[in-house]
Kinemage of the C-alpha trace (Angstrom):
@kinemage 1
@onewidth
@group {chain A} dominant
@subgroup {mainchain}
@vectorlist {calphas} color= white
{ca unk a 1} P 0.000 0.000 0.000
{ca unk a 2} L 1.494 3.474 -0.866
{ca unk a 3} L 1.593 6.127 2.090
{ca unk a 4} L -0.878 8.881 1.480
{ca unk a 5} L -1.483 12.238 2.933
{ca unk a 6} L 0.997 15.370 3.433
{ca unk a 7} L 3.824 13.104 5.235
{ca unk a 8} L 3.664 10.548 2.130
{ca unk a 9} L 3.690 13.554 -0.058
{ca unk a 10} L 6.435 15.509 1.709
{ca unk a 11} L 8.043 12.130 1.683
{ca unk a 12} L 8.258 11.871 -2.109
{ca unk a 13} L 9.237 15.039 -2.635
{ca unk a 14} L 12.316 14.923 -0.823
{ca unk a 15} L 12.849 11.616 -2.768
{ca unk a 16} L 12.499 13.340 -6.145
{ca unk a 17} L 14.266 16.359 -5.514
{ca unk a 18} L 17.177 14.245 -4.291
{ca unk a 19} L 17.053 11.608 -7.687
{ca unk a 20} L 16.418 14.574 -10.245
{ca unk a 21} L 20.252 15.511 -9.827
{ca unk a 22} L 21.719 12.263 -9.803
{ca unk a 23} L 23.088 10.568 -13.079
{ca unk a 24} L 20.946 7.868 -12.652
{ca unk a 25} L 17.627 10.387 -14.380
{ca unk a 26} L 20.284 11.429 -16.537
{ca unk a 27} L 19.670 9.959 -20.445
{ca unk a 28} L 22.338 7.774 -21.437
{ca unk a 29} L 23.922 6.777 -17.992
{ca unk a 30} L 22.657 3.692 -17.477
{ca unk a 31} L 21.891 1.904 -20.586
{ca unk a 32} L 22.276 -1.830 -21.378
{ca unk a 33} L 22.076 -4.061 -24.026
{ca unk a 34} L 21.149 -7.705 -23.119
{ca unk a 35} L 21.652 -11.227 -24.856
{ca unk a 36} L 19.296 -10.220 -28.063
{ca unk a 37} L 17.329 -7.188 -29.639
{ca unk a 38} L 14.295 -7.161 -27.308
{ca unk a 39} L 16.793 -6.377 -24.758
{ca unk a 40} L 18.309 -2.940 -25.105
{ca unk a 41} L 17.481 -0.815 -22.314
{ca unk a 42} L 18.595 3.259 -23.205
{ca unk a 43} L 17.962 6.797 -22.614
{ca unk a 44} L 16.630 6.576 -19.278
{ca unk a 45} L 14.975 9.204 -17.092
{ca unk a 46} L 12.829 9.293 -14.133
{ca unk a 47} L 9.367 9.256 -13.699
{ca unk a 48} L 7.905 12.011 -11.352
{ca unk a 49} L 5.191 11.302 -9.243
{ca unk a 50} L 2.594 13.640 -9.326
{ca unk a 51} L 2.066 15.224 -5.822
{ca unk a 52} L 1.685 18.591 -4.840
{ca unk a 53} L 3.887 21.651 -6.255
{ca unk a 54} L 5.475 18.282 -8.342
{ca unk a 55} L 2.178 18.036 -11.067
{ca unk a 56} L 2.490 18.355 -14.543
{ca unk a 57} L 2.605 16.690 -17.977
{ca unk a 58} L 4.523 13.295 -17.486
{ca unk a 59} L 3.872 13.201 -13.877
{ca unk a 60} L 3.049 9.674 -12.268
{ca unk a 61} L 0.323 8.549 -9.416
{ca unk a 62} L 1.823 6.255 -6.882
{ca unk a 63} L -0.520 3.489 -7.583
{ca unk a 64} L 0.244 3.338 -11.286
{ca unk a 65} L 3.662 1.711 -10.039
{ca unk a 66} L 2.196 -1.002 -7.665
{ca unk a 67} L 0.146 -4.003 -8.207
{ca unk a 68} L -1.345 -6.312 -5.721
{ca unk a 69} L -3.044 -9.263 -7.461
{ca unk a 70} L -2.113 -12.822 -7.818
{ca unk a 71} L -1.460 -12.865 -3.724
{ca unk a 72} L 1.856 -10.659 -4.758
{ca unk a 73} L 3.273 -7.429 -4.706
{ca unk a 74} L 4.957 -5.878 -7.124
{ca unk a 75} L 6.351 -2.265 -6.653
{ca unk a 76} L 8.225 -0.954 -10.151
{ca unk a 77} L 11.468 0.430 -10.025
{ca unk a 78} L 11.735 0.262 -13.936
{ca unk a 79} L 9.570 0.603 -16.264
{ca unk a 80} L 9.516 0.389 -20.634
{ca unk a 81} L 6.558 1.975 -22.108
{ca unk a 82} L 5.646 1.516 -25.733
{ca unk a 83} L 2.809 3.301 -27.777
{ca unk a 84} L 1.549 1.878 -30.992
{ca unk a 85} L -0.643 4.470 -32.957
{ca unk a 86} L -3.700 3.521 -35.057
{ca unk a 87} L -2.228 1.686 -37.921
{ca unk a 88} L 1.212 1.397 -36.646
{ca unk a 89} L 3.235 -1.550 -35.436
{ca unk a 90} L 5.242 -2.606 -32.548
{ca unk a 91} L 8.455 -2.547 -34.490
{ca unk a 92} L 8.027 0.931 -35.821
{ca unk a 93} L 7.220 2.229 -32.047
{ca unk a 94} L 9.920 3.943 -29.976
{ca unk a 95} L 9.938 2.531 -26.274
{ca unk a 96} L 11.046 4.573 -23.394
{ca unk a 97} L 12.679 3.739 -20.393
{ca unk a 98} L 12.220 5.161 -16.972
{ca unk a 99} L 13.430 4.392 -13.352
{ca unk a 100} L 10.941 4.901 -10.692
{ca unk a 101} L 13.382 6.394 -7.812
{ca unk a 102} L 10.462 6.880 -5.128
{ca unk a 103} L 9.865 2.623 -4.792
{ca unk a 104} L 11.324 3.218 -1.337
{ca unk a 105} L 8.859 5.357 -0.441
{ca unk a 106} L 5.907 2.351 -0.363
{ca unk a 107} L 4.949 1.185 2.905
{ca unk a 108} L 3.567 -1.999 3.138
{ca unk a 109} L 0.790 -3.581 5.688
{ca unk a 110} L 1.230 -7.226 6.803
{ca unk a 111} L -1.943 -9.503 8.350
{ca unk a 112} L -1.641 -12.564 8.764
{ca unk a 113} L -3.887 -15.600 10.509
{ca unk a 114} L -3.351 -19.071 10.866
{ca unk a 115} L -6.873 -22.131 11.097
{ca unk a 116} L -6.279 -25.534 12.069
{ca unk a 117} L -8.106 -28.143 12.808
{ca unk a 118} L -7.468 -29.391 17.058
{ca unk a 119} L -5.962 -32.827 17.232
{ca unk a 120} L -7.748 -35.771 19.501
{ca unk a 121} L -6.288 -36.487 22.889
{ca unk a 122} L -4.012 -38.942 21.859
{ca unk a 123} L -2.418 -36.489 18.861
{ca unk a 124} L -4.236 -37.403 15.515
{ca unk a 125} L -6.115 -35.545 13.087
{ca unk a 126} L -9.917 -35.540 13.630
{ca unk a 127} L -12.083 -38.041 11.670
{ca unk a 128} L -13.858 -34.899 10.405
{ca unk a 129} L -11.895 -31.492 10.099
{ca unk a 130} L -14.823 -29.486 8.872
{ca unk a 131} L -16.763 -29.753 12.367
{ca unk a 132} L -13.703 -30.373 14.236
{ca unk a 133} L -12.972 -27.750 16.766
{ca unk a 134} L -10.365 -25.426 15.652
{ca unk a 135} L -6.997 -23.580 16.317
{ca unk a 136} L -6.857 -20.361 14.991
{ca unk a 137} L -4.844 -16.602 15.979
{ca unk a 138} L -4.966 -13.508 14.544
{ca unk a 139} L -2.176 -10.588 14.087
{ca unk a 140} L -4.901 -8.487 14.025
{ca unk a 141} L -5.928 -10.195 17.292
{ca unk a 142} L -3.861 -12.325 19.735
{ca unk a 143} L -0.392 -12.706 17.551
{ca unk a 144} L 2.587 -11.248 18.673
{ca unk a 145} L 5.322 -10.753 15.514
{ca unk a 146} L 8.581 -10.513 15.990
{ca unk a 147} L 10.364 -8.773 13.056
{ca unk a 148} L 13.858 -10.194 12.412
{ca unk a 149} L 16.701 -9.628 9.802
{ca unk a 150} L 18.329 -11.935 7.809
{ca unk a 151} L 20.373 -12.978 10.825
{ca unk a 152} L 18.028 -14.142 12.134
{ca unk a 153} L 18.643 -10.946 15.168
{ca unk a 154} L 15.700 -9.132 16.096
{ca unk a 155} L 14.627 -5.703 14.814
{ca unk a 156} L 11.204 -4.593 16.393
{ca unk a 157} L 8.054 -6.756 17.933
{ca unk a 158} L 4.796 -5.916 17.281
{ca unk a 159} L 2.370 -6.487 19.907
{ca unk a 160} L -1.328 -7.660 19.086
{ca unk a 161} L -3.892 -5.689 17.103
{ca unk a 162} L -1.352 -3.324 15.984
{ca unk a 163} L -0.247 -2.946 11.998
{ca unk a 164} L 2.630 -4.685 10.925
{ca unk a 165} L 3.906 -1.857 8.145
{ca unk a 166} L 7.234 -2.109 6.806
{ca unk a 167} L 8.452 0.182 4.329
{ca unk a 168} L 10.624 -0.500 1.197
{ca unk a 169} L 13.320 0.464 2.464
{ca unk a 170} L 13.026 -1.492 5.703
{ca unk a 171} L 11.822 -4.881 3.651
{ca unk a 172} L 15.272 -4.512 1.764
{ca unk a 173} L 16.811 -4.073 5.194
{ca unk a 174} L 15.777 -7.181 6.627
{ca unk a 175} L 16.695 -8.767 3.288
{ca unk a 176} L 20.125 -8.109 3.467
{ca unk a 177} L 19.758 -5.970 0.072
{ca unk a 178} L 20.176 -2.706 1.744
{ca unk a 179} L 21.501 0.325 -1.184
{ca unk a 180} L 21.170 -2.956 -3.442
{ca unk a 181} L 18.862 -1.458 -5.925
{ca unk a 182} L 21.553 1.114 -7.645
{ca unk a 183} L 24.317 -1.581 -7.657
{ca unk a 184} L 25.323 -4.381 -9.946
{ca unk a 185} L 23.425 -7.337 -10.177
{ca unk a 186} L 25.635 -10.267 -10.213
{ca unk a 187} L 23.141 -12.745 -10.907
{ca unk a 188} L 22.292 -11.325 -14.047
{ca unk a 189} L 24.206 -10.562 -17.915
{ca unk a 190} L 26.655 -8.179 -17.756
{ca unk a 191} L 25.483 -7.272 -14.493
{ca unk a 192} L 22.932 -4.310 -14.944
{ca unk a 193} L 22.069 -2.354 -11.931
{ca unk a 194} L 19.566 -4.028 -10.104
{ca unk a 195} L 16.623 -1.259 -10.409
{ca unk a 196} L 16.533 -2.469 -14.151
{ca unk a 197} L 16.202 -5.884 -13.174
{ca unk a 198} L 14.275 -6.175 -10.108
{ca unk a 199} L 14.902 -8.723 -7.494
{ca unk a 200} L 12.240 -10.883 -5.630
{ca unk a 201} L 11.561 -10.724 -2.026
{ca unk a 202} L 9.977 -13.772 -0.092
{ca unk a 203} L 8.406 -12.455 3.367
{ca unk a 204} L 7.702 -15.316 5.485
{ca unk a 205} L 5.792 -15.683 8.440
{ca unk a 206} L 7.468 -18.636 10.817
{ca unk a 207} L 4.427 -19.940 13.526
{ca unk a 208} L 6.765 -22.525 14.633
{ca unk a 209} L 6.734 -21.541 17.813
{ca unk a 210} L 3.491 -20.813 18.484
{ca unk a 211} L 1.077 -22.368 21.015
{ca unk a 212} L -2.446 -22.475 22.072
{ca unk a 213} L -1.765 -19.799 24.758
{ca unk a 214} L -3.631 -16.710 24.278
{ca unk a 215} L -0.536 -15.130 23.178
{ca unk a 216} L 1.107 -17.118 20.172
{ca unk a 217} L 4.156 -15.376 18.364
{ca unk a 218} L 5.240 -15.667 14.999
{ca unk a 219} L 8.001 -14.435 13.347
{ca unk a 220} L 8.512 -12.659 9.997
{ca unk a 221} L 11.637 -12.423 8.418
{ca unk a 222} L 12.245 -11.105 4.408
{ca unk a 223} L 15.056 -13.172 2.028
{ca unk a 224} L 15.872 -12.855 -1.459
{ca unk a 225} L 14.746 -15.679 -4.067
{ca unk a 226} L 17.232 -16.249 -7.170
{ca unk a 227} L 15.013 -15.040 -9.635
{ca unk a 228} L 17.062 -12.622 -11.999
{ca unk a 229} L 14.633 -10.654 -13.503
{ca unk a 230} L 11.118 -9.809 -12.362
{ca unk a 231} L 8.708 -8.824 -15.506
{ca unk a 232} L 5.266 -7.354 -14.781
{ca unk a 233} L 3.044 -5.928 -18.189
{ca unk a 234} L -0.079 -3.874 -18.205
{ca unk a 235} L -1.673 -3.170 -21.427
{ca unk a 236} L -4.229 -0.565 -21.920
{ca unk a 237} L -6.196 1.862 -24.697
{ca unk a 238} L -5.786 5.245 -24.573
{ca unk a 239} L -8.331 7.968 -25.507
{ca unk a 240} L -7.035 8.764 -29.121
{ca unk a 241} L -7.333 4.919 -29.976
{ca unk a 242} L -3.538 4.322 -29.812
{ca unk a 243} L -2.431 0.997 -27.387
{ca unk a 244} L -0.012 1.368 -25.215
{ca unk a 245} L 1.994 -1.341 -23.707
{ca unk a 246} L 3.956 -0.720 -20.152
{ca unk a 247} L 6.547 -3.535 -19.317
{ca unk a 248} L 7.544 -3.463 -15.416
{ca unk a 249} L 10.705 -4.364 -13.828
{ca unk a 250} L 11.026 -4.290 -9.935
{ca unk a 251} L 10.337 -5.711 -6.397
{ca unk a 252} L 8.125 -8.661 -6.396
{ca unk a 253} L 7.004 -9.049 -2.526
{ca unk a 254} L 6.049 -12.558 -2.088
{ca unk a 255} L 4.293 -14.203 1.073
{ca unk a 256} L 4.852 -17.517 2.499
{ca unk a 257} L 3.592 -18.966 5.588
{ca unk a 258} L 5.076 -21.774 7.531
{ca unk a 259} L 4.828 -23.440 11.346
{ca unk a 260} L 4.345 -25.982 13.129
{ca unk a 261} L 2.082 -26.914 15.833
{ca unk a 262} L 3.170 -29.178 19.124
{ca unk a 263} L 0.602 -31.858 19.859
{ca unk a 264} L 0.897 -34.920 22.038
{ca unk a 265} L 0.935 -37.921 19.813
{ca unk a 266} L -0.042 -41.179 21.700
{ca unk a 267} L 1.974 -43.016 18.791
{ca unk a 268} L 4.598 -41.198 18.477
{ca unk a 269} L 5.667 -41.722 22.076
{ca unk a 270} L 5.038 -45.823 21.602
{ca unk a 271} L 7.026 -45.549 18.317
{ca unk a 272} L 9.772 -43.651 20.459
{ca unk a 273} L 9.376 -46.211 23.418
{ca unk a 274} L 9.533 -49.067 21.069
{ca unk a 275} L 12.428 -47.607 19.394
{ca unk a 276} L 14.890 -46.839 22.423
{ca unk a 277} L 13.967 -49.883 23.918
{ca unk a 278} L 14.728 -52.392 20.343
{ca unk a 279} L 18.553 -49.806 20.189
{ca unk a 280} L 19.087 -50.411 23.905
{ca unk a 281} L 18.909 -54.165 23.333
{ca unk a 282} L 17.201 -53.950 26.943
{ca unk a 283} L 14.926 -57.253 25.806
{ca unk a 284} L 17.831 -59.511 25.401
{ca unk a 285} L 19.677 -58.473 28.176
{ca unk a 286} L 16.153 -58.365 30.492
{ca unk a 287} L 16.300 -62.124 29.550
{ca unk a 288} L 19.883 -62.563 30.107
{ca unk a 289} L 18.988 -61.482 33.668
{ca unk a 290} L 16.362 -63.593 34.705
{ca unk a 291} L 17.544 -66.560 33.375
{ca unk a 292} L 21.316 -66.051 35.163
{ca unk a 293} L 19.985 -65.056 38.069
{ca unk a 294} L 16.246 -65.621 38.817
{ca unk a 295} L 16.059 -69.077 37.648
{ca unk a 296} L 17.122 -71.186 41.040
{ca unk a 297} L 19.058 -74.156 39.994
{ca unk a 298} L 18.257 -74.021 36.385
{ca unk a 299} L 20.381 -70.473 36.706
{ca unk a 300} L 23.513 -72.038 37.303
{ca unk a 301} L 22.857 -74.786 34.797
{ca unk a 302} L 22.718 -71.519 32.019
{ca unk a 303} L 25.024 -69.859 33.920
{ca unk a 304} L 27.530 -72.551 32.965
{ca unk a 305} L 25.915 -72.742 29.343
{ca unk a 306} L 26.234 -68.820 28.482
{ca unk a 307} L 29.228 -67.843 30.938
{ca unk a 308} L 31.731 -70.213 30.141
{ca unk a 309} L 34.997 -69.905 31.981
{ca unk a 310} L 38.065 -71.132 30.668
{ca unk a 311} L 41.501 -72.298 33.028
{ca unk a 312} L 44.561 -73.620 30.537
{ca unk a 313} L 46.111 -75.863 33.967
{ca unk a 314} L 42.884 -77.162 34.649
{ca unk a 315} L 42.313 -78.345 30.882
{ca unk a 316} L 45.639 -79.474 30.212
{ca unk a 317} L 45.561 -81.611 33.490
{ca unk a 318} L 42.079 -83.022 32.316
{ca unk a 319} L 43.809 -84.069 28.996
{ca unk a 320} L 47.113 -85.604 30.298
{ca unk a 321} L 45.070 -87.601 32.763
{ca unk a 322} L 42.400 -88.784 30.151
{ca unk a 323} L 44.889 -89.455 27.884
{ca unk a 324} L 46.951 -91.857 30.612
{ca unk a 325} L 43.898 -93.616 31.385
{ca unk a 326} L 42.531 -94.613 27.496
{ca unk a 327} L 46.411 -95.246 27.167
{ca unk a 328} L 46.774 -97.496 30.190
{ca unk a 329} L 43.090 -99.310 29.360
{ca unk a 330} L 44.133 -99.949 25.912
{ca unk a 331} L 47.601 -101.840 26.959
{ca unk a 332} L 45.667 -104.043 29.484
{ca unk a 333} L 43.305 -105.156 27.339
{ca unk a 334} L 45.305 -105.747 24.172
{ca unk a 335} L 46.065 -109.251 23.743
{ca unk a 336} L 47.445 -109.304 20.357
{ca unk a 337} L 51.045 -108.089 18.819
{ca unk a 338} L 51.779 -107.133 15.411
{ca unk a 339} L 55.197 -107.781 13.747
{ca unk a 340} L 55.190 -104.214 12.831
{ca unk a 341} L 55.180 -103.773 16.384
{ca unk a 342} L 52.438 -102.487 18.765
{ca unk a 343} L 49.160 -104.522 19.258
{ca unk a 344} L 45.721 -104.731 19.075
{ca unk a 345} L 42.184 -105.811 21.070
{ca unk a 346} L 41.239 -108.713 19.400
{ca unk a 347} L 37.471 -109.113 18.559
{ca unk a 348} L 37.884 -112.453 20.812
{ca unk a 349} L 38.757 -110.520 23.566
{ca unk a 350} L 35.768 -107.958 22.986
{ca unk a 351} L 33.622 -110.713 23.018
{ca unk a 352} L 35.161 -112.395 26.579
{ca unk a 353} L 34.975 -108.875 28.492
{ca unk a 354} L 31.586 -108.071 27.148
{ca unk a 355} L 30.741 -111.579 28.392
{ca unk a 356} L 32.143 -111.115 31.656
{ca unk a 357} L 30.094 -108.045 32.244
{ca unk a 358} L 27.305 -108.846 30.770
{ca unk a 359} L 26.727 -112.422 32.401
{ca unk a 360} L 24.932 -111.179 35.390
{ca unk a 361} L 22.126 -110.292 32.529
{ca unk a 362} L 21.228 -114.129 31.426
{ca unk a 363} L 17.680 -113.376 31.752
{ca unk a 364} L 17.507 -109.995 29.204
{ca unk a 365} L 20.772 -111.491 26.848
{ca unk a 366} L 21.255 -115.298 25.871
{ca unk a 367} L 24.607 -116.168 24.879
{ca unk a 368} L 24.110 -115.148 21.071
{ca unk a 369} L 22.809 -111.844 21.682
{ca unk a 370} L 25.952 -111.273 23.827
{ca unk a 371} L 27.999 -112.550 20.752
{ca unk a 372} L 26.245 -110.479 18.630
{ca unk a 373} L 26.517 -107.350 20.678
{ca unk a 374} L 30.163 -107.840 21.226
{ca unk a 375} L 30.647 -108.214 17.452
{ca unk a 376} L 28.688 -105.306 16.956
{ca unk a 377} L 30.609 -103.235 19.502
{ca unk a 378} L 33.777 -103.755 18.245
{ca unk a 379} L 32.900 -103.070 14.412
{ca unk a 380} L 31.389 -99.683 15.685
{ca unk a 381} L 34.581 -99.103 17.954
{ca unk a 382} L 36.483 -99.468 14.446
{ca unk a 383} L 34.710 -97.498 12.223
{ca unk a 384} L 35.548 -93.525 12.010
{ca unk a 385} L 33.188 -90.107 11.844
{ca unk a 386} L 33.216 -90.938 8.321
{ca unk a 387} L 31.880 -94.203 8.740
{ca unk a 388} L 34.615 -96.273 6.805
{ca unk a 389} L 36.376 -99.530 8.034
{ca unk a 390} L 39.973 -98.209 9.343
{ca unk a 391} L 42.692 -100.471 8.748
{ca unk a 392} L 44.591 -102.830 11.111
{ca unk a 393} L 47.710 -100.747 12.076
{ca unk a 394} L 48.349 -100.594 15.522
{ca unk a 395} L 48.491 -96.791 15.556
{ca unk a 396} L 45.181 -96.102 13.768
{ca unk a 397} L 43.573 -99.183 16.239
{ca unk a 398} L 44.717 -97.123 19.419
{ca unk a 399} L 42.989 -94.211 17.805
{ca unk a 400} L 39.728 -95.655 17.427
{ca unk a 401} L 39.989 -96.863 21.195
{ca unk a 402} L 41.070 -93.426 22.444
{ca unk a 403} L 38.196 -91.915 20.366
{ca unk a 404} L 35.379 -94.299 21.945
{ca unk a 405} L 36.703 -94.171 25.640
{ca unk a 406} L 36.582 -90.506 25.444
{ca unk a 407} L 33.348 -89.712 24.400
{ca unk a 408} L 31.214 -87.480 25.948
{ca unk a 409} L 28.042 -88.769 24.774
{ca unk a 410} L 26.432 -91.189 27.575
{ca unk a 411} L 24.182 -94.695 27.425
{ca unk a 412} L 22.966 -96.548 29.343
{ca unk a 413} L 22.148 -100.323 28.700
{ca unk a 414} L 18.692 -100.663 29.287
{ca unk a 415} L 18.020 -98.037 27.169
{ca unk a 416} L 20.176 -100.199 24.649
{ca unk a 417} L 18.741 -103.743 25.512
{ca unk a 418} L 15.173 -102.098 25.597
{ca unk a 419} L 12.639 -104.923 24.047
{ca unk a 420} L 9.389 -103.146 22.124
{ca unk a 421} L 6.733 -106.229 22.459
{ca unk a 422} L 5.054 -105.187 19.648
{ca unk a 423} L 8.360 -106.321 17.179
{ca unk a 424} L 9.909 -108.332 19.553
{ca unk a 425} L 13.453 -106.135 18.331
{ca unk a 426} L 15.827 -104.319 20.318
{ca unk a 427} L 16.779 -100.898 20.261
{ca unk a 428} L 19.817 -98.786 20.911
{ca unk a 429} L 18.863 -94.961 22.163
{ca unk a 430} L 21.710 -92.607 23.396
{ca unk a 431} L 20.501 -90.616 27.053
């Protein structure tokens, strides 16, 4: 919105009187030539806005220099105006260029309001957000803005129900683009000044940190968009039939609104839960615990299991002594040499100890099943892991015997010897 009344008008007459001696509203200091024909920008001068003491022929309102649709605002600080007469064309017409030096003179008002729908208890959206019951604040109202540069330091606040106006000058400000407009563009060609080619200014109100107290804030803050050049063209008829054609360069204000609002969100907090407790491995080692320690005597069986401790001496005494006794065992019982030297446990004398232990057992074992067993037992005794018949050398015999006295893996003979009535067979089952 443009200021009006005497200190507006007093306002742009200072401006002017300032401008109307610099070279910038002299012809022929600022021209450019662009990438192609279309873009040749010469023999500026400066529009004069038409206020009092000021009017005359060639004399420009204030509000033929601003626009406000489209949800923008777009304040001229350049401007190419062509006139085609009846029967004439656009490449016979002569355009002229002007810079508008009182832009910094616009003031513009800010209002702003946010409407949301209220979340449930537990932090989701309503079922229905058109009857829901709503969130809403008002700068006009309840909102407190806090103005801030591009530093994100703060300028001014603005307390409820009071207008937000920021002029020109001050938007550029907070933008960072302070004396900006009369200096080289860099983004551009051959880096024009930047009142030829406009920039684009995004205001945006932040509601991030606003809450449902009867005070929310917001904050607005203004930054500069990458957009090189900003266009803006207004055609219109003029009395004596001829069109005329005004191309605008300049500020483009644009508004954005962002923000979020804090809710309690009954799943979020059993997502979180779920999460720290799945990285904190706390259900495996909750486990660990009552199964070490809250178990009674089954916890020192998986105490044993899952805490293994290890003592060299204490192994290497196990071994020596294991390996003493399968030695000593095997020398008692072998009863035949080989000329190779060494011996072996004939399957004769399997057969006679096996019989000596087992003749207590007449009534589960005849004499045959004992010789059976005992040749079975001493077959098994030579046979590997890989299930092959070893050969008869004395050291691979001792090997099979050390093997089979030192495994780990327990019977007992009933379980072996157990009859099934049904087939009258008998089967062998490790305990």
């Amino acid at each position: 919105m443009p200021v009006d009344g005497s200190t507006g008008e007093d306002s742009l007459r200072r401006l002017w009187h300032r401008w109307e001696a610099k070279p910038l509203c002299t012809p022929g200091a600022h021209n450019y030539f662009g990438q192609n024909q279309h873009e040749r920008w010469t023999n500026h001068t400066c529009v004069r806005p038409c206020v009092s003491r000021l009017k005359g022929s060639g004399c420009w309102q204030p509000s033929e220099v601003y626009d406000g649709t489209d949800g923008q605002l777009f304040v001229a600080t350049h401007l190419r105006e062509t006139v085609v007469s009846q029967g004439g064309t656009w490449q016979t017409a002569t355009p002229r260029n002007f810079f508008v030096p009182f832009a910094e003179a616009f003031t513009v008002g800010v209002t702003y309001q946010y409407n949301v729908p209220k979340p449930t208890w537990y932090g989701v959206a309503p079922y229905n957000v058109f009857s829901a019951e709503r969130i809403s604040a008002s700068s006009d109202q309840n909102i407190r803005t806090v103005i801030v540069d591009n530093d994100g330091e703060e300028l001014r606040t603005v307390q409820p129900g009071s207008e937000i106006l920021l002029t020109v000058k001050d938007i550029l400000k907070m933008a960072g683009q302070e004396g900006k407009l009369d200096r080289p563009n860099d983004l551009a060609f051959d880096n024009p000044i930047t009142r030829l080619t406009g920039m684009e200014l995004v205001l945006l109100v932040d509601c991030t940190s606003a809450d449902d107290g009867p005070n929310p804030v917001c904050h607005l803050s203004v930054r500069r968009s990458s957009t090189v050049w900003t266009r803006h063209q207004r055609g219109d008829f003029l009395p004596d039939g001829s069109l005329r054609r005004r191309e605008f360069n300049g500020l483009r204000l644009r508004f954005e609104a962002t923000g979020r609002h804090r809710r309690f969100s009954l799943e979020k907090l059993a997502n979180t839960v779920a999460t720290l407790v799945v990285l904190s491995r706390f259900p495996r080692s909750l486990v660990m615990f009552v199964c070490i320690y809250m178990l009674g005597h089954l916890s020192a069986v998986y105490s044993q299991v899952l805490v293994q401790t290890f003592n060299l001496q204490e192994f290497m005494g196990g071994l020596s002594l294991r390996l003493l006794v399968a030695n000593t065992a095997f020398l008692e019982l072998m009863d035949t040499s080989l000329t190779e030297g060494g011996g072996v446990i004939s399957s004769c004398r399997m057969r006679e100890m096996l019989g000596a232990i087992l003749k207590k057992r007449g009534k589960v074992l005849d004499e045959k099943e004992v010789s059976v067993f005992a040749s079975y037992c001493f077959r098994s005794a030579l046979l590997e892991g890989t299930g092959k018949q070893i050969s008869s050398a004395a050291q691979e015999v001792h090997k099979a015997f050390s093997k089979s006295t030192t495994l780990a893996r327990r019977f007992s003979f009933d379980s072996i010897t157990n009859s099934d009535s049904s087939t009258n067979t008998r089967a062998m089952t490790p305990i």
